[in-house]
PyMOL Python script that loads the backbone (N, CA, C, O; Angstrom):
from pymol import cmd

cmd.read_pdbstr("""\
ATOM      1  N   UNK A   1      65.867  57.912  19.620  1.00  0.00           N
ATOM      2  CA  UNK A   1      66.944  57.142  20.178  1.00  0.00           C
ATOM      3  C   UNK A   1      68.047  58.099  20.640  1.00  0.00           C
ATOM      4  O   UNK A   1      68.492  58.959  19.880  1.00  0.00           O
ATOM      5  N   UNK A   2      68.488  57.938  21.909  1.00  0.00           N
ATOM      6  CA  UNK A   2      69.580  58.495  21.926  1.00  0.00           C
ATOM      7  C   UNK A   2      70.818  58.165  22.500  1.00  0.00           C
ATOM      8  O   UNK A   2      70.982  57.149  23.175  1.00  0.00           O
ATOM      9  N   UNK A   3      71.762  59.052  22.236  1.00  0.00           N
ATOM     10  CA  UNK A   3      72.905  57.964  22.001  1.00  0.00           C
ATOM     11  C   UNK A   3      73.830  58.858  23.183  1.00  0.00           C
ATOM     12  O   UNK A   3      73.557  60.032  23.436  1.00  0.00           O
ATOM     13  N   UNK A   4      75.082  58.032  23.930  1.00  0.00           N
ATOM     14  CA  UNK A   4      75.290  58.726  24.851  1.00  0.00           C
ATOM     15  C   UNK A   4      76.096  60.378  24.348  1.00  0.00           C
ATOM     16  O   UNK A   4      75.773  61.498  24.743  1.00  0.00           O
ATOM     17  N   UNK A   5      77.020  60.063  23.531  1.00  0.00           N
ATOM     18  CA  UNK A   5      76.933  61.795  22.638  1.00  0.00           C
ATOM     19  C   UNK A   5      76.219  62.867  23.357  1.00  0.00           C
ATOM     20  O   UNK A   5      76.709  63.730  24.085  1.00  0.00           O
ATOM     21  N   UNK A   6      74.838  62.653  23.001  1.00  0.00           N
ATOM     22  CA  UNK A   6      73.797  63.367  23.659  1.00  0.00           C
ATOM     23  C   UNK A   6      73.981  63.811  25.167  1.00  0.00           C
ATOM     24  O   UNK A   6      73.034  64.520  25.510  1.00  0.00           O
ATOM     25  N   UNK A   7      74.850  63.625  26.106  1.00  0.00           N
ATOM     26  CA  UNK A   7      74.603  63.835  27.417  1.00  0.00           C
ATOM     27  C   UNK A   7      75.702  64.749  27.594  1.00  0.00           C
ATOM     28  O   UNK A   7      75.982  65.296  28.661  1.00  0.00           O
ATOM     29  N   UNK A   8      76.361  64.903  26.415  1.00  0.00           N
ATOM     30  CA  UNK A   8      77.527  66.214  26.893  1.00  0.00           C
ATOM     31  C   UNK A   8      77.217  67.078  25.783  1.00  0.00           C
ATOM     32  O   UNK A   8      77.061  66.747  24.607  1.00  0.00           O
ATOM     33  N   UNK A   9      77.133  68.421  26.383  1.00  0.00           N
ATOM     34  CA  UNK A   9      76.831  69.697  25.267  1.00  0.00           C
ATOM     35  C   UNK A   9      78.035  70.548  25.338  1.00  0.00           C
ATOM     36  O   UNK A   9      78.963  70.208  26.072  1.00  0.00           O
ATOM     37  N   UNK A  10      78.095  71.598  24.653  1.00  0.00           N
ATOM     38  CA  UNK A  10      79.090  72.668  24.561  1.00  0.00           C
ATOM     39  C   UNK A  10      78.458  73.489  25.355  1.00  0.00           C
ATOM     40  O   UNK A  10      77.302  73.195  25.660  1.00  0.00           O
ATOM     41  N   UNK A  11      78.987  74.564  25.818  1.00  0.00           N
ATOM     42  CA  UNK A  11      78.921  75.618  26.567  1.00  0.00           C
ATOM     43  C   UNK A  11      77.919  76.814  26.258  1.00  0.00           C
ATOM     44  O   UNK A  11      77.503  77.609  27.100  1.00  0.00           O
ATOM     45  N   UNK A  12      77.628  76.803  25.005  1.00  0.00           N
ATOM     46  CA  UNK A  12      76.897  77.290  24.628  1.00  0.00           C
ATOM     47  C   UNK A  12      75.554  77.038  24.592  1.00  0.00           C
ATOM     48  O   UNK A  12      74.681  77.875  24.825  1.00  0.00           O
ATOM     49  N   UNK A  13      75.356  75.735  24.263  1.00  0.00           N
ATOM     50  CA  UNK A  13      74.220  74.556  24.345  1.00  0.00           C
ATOM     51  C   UNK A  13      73.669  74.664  25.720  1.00  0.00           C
ATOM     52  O   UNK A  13      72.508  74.942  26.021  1.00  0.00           O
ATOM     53  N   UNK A  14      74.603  74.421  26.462  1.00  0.00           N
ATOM     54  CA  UNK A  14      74.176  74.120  28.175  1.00  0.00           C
ATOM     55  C   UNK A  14      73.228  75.553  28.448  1.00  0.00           C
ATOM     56  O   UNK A  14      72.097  75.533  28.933  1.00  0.00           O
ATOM     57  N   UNK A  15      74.046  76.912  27.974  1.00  0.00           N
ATOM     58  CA  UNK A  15      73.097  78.038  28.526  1.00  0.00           C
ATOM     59  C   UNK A  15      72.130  77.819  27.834  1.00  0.00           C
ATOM     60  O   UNK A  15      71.028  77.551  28.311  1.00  0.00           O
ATOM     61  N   UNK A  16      72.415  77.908  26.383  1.00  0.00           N
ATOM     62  CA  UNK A  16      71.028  77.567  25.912  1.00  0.00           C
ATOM     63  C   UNK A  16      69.255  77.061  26.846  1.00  0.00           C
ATOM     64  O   UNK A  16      68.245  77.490  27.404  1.00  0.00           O
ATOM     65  N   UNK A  17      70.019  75.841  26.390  1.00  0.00           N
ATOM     66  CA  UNK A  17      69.148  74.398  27.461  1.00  0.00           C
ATOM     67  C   UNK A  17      68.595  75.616  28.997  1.00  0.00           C
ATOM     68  O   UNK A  17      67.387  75.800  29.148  1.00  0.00           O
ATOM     69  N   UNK A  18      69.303  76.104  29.679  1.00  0.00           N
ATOM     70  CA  UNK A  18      69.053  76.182  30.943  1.00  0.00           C
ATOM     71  C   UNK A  18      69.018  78.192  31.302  1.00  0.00           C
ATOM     72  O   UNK A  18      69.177  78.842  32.336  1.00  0.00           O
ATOM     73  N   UNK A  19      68.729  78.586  29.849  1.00  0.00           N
ATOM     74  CA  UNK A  19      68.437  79.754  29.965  1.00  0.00           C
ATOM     75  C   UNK A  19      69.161  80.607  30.534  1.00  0.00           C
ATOM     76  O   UNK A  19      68.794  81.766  30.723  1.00  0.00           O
ATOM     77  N   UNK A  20      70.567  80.026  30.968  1.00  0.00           N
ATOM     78  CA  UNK A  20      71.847  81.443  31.582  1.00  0.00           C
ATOM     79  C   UNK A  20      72.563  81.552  30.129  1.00  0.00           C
ATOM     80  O   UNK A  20      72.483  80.701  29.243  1.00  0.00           O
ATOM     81  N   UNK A  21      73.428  83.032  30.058  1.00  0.00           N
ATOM     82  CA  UNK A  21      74.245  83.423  29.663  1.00  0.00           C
ATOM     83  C   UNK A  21      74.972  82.412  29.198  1.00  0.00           C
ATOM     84  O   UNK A  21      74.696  81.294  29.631  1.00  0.00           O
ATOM     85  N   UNK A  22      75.785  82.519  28.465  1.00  0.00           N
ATOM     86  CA  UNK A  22      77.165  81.876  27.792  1.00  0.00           C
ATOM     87  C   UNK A  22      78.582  82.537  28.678  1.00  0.00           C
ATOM     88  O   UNK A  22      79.489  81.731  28.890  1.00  0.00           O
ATOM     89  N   UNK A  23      78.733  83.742  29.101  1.00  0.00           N
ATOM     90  CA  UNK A  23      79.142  83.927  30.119  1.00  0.00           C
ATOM     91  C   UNK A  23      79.057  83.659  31.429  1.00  0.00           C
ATOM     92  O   UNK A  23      80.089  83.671  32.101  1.00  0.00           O
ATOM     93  N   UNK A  24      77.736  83.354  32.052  1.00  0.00           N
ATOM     94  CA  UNK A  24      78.122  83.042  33.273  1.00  0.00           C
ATOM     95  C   UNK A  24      77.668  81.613  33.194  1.00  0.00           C
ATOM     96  O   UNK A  24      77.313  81.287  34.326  1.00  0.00           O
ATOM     97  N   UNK A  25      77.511  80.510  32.255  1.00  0.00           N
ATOM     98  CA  UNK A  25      78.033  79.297  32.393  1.00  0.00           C
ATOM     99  C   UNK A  25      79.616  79.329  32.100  1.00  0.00           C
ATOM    100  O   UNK A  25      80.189  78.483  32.786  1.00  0.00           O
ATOM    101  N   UNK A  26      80.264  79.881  31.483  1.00  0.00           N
ATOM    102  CA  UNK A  26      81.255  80.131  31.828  1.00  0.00           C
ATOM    103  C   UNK A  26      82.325  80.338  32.642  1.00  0.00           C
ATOM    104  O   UNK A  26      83.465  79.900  32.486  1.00  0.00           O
ATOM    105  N   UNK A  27      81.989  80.891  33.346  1.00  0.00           N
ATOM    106  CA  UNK A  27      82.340  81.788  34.944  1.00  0.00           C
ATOM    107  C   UNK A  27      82.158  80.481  36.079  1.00  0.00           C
ATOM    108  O   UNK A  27      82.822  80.351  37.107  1.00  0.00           O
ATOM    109  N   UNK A  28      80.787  79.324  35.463  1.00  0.00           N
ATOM    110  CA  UNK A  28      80.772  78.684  36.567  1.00  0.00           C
ATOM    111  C   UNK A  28      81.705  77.379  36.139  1.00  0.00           C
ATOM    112  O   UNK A  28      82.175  76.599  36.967  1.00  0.00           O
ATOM    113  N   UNK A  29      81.812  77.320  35.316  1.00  0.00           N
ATOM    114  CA  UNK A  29      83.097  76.773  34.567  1.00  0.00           C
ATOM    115  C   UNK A  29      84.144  76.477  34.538  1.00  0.00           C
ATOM    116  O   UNK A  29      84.705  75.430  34.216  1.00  0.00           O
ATOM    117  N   UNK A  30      84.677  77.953  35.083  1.00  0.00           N
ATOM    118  CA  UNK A  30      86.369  78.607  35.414  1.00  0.00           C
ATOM    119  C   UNK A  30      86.093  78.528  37.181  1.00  0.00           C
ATOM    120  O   UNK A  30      87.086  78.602  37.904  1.00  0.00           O
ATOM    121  N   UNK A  31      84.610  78.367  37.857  1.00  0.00           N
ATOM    122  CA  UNK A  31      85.033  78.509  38.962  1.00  0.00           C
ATOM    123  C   UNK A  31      85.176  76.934  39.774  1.00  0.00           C
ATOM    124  O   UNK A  31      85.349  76.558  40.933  1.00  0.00           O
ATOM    125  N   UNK A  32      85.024  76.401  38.658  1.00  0.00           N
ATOM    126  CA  UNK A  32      84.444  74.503  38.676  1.00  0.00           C
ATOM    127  C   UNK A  32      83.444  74.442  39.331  1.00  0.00           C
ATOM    128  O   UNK A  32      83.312  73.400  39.973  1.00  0.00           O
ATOM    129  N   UNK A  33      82.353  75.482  39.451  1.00  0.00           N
ATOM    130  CA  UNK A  33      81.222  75.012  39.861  1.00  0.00           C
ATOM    131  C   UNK A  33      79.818  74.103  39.234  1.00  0.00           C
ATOM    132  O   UNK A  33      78.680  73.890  39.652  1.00  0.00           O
ATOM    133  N   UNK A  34      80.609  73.712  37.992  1.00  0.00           N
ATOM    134  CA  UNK A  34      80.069  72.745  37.369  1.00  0.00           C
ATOM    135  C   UNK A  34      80.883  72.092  36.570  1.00  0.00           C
ATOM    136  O   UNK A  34      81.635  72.776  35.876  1.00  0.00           O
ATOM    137  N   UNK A  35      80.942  70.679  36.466  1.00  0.00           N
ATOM    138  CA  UNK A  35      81.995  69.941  35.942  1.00  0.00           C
ATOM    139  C   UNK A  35      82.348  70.149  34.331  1.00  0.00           C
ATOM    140  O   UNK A  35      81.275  70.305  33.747  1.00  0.00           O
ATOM    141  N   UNK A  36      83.349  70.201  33.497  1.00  0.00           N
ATOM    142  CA  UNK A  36      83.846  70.088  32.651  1.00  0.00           C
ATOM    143  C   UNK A  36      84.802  69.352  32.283  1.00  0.00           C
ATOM    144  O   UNK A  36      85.759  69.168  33.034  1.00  0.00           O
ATOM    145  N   UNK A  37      84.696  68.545  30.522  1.00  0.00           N
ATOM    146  CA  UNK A  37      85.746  68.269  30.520  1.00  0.00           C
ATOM    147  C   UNK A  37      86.540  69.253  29.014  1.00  0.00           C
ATOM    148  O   UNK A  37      85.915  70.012  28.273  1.00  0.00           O
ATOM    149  N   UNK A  38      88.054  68.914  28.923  1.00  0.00           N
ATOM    150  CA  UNK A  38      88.357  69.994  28.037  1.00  0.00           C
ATOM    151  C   UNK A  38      88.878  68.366  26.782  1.00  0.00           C
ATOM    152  O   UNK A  38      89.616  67.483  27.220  1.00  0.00           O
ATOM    153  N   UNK A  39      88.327  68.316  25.351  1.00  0.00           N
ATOM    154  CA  UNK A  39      88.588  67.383  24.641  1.00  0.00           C
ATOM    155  C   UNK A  39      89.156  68.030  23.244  1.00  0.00           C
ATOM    156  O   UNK A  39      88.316  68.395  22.420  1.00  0.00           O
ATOM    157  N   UNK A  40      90.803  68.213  22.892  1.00  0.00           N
ATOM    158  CA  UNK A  40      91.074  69.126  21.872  1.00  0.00           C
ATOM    159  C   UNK A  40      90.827  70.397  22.739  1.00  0.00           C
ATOM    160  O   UNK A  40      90.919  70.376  23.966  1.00  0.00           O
ATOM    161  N   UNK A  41      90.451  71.698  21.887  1.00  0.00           N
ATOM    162  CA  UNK A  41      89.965  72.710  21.948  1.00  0.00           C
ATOM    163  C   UNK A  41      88.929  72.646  22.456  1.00  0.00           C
ATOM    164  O   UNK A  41      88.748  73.745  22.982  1.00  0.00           O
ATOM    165  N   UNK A  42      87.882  71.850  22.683  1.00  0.00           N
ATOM    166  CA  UNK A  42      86.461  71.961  22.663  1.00  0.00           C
ATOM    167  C   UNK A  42      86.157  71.640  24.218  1.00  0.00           C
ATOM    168  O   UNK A  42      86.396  70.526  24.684  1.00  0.00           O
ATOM    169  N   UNK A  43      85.613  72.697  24.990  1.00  0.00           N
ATOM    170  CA  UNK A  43      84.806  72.062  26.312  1.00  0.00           C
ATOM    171  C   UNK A  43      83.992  71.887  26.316  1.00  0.00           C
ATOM    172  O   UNK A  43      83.319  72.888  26.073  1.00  0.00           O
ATOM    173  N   UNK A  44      83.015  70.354  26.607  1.00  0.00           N
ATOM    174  CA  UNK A  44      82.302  69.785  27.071  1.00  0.00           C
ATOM    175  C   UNK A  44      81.635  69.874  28.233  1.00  0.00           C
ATOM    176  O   UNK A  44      82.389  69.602  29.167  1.00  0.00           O
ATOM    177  N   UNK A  45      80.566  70.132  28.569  1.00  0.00           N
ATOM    178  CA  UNK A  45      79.691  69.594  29.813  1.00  0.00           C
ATOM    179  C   UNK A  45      78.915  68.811  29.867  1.00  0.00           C
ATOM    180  O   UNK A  45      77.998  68.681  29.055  1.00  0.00           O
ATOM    181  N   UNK A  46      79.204  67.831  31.243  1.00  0.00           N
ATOM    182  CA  UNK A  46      78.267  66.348  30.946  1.00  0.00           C
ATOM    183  C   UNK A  46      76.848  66.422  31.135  1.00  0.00           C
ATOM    184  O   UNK A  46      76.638  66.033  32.284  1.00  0.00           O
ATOM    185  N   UNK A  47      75.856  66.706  30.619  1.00  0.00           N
ATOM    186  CA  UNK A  47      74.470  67.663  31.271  1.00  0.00           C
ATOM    187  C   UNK A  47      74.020  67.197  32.558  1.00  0.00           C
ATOM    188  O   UNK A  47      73.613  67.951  33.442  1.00  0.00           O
ATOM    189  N   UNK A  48      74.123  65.569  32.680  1.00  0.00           N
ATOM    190  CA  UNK A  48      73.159  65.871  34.221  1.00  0.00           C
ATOM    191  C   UNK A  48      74.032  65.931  35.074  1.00  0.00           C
ATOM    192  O   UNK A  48      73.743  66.941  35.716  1.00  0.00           O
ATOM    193  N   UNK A  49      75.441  65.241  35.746  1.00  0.00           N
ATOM    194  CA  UNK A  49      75.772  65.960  36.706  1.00  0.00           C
ATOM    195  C   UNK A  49      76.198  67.836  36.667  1.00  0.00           C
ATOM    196  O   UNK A  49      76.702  68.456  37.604  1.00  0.00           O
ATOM    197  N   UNK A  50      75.913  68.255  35.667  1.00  0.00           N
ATOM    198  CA  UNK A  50      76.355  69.568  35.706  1.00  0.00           C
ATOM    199  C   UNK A  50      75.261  70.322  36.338  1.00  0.00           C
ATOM    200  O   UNK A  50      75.527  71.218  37.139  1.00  0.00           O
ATOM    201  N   UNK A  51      73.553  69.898  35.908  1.00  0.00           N
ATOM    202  CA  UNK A  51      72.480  70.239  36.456  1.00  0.00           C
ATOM    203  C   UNK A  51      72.354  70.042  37.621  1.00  0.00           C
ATOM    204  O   UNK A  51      71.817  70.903  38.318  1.00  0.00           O
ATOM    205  N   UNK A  52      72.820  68.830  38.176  1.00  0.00           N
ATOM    206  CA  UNK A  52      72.978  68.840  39.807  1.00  0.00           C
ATOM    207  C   UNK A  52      73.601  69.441  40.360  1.00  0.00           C
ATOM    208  O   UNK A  52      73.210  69.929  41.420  1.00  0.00           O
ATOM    209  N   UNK A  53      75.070  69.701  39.782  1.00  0.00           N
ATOM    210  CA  UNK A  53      75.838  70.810  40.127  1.00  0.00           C
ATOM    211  C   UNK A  53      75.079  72.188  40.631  1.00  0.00           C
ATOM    212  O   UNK A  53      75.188  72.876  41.646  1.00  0.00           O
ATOM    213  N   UNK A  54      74.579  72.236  39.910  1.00  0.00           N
ATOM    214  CA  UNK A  54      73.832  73.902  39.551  1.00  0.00           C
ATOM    215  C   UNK A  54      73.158  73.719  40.563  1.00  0.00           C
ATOM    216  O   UNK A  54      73.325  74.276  41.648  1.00  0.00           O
ATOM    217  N   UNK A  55      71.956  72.541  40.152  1.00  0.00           N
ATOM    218  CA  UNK A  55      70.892  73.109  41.300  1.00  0.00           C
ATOM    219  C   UNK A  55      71.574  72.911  42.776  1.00  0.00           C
ATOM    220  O   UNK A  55      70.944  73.202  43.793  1.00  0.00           O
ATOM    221  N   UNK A  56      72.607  72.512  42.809  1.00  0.00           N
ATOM    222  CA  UNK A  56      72.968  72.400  44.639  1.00  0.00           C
ATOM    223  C   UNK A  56      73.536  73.920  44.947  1.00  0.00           C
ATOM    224  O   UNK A  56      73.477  74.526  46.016  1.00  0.00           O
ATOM    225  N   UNK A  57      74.046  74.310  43.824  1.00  0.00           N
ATOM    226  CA  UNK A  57      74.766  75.843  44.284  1.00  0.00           C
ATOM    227  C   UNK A  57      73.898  76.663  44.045  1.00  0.00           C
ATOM    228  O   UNK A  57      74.352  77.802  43.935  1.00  0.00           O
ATOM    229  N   UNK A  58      72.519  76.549  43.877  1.00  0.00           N
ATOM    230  CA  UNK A  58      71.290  77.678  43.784  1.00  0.00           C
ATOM    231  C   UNK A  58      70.601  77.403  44.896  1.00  0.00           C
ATOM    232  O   UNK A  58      69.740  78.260  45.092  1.00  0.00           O
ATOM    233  N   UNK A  59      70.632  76.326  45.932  1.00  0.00           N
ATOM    234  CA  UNK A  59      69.374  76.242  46.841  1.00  0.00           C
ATOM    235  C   UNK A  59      69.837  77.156  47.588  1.00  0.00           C
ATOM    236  O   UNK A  59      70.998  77.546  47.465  1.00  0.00           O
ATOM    237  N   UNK A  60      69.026  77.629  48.457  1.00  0.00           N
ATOM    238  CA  UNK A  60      69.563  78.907  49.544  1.00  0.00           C
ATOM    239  C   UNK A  60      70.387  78.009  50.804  1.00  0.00           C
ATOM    240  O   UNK A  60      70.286  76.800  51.013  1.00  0.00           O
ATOM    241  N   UNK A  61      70.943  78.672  51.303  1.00  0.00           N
ATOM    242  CA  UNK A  61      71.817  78.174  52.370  1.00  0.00           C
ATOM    243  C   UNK A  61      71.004  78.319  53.939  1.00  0.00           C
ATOM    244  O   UNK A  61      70.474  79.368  54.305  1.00  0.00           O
ATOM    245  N   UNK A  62      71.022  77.464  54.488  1.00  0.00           N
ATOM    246  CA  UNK A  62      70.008  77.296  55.923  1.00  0.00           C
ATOM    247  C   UNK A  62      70.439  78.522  56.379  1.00  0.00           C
ATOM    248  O   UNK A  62      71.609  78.901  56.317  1.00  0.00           O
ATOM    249  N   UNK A  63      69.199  79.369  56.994  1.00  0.00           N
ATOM    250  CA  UNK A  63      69.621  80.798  57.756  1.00  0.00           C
ATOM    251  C   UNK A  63      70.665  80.300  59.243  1.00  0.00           C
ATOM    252  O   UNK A  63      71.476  79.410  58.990  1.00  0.00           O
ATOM    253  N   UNK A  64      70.660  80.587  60.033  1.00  0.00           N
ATOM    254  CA  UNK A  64      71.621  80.725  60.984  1.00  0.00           C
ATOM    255  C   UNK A  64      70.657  81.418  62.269  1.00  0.00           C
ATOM    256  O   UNK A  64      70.376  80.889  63.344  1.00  0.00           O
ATOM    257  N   UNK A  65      70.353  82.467  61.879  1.00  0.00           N
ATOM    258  CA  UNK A  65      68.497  82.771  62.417  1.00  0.00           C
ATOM    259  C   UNK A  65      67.305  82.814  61.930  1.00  0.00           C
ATOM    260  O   UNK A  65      67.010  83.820  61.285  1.00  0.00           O
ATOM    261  N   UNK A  66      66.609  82.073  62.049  1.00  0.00           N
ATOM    262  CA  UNK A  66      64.612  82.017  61.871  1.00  0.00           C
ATOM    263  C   UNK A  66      64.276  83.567  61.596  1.00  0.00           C
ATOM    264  O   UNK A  66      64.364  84.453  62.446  1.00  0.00           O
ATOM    265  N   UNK A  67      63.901  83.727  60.343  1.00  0.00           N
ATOM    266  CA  UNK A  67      63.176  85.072  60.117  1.00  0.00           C
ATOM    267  C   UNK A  67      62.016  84.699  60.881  1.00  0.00           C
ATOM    268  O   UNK A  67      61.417  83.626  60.811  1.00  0.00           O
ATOM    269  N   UNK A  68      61.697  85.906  61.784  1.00  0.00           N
ATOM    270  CA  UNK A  68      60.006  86.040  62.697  1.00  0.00           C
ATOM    271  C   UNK A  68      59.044  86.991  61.543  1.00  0.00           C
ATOM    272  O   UNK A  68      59.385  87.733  60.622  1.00  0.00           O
ATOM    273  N   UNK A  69      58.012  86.673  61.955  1.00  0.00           N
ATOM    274  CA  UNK A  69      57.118  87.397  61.176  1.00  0.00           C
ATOM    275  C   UNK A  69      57.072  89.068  61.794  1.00  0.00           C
ATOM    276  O   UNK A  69      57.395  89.164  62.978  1.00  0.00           O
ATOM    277  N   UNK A  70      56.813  89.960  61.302  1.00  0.00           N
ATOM    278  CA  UNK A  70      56.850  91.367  62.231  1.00  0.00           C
ATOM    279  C   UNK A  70      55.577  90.978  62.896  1.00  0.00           C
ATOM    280  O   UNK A  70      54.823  90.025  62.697  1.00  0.00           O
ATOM    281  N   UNK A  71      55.534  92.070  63.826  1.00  0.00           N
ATOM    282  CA  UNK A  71      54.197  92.061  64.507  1.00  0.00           C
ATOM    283  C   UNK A  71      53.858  93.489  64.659  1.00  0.00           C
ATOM    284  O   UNK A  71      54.642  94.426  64.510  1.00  0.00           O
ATOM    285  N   UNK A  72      52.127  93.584  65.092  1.00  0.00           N
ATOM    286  CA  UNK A  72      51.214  94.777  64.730  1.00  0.00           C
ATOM    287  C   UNK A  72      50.897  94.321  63.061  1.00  0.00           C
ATOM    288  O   UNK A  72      51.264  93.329  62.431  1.00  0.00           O
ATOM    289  N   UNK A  73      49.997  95.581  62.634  1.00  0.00           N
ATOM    290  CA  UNK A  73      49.686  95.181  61.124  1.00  0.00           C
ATOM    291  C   UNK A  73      50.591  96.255  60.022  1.00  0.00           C
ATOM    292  O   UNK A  73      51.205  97.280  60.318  1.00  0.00           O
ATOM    293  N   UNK A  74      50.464  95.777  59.025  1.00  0.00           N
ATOM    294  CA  UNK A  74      51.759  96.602  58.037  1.00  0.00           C
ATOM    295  C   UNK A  74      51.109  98.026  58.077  1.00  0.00           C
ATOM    296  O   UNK A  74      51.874  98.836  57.554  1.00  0.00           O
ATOM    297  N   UNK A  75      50.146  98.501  58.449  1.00  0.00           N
ATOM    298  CA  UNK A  75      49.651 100.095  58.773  1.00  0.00           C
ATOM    299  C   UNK A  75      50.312 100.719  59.841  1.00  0.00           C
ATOM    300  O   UNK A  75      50.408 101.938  59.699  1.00  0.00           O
ATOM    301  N   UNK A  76      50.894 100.165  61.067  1.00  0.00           N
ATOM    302  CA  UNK A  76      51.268 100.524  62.063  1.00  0.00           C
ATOM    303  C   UNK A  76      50.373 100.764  62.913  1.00  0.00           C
ATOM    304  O   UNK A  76      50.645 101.543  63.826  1.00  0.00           O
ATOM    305  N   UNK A  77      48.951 100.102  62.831  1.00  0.00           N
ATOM    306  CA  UNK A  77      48.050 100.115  63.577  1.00  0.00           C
ATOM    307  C   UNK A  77      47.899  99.441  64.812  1.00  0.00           C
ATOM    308  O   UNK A  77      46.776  99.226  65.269  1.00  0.00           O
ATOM    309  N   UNK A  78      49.067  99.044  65.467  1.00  0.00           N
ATOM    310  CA  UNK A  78      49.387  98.230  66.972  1.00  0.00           C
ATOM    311  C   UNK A  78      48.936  98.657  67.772  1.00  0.00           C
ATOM    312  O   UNK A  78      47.715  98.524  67.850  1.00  0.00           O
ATOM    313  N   UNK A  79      49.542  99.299  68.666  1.00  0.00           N
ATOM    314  CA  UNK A  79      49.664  99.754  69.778  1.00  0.00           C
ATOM    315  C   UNK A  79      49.448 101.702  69.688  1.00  0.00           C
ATOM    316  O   UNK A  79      50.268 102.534  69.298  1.00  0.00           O
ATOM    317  N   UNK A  80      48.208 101.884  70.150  1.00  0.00           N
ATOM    318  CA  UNK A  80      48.018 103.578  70.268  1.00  0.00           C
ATOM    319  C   UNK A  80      49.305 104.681  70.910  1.00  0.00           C
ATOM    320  O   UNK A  80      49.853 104.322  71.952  1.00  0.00           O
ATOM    321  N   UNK A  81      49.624 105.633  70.438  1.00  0.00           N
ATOM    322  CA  UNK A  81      50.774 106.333  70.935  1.00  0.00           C
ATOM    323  C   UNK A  81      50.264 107.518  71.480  1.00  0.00           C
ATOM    324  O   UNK A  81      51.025 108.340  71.992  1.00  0.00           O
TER     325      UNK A  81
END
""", "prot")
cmd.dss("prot")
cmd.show_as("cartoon", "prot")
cmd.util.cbc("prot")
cmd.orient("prot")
């Protein structure tokens, strides 16, 4: 059973859970790139919008130009010199 409690962790917890640092959940913290709240002394993160958070600031950003594939073969075997 779980109870809503469960959906906000400490800062520590969250890296835990999601395998970063305690510092740089931190960092994303102080930069509000993931939501917090501050209750007493104690900061809270609400886990799933914080995970959405995250994963939107990890997808790569659309290039601007189309990487092309090179051409000839990775030997430099193209074109005779």
């Amino acid at each position: 059973m779980h109870d809503e409690a469960s959906n906000f962790v400490s800062v520590p917890e969250f890296a835990a859970r999601t395998s970063l640092s305690a510092r740089h959940v931190w960092r994303l913290v102080r930069e509000h790139k993931i939501p917090s709240h501050l209750i007493g002394r104690r900061r809270i993160i609400p886990l799933g919008p914080a995970l959405d958070a995250l994963l939107d600031a990890e997808r790569p950003a659309e290039r601007l130009y189309p990487v092309e594939a090179p051409t000839g073969t990775a030997r430099g075997g193209g074109e005779d010199q």
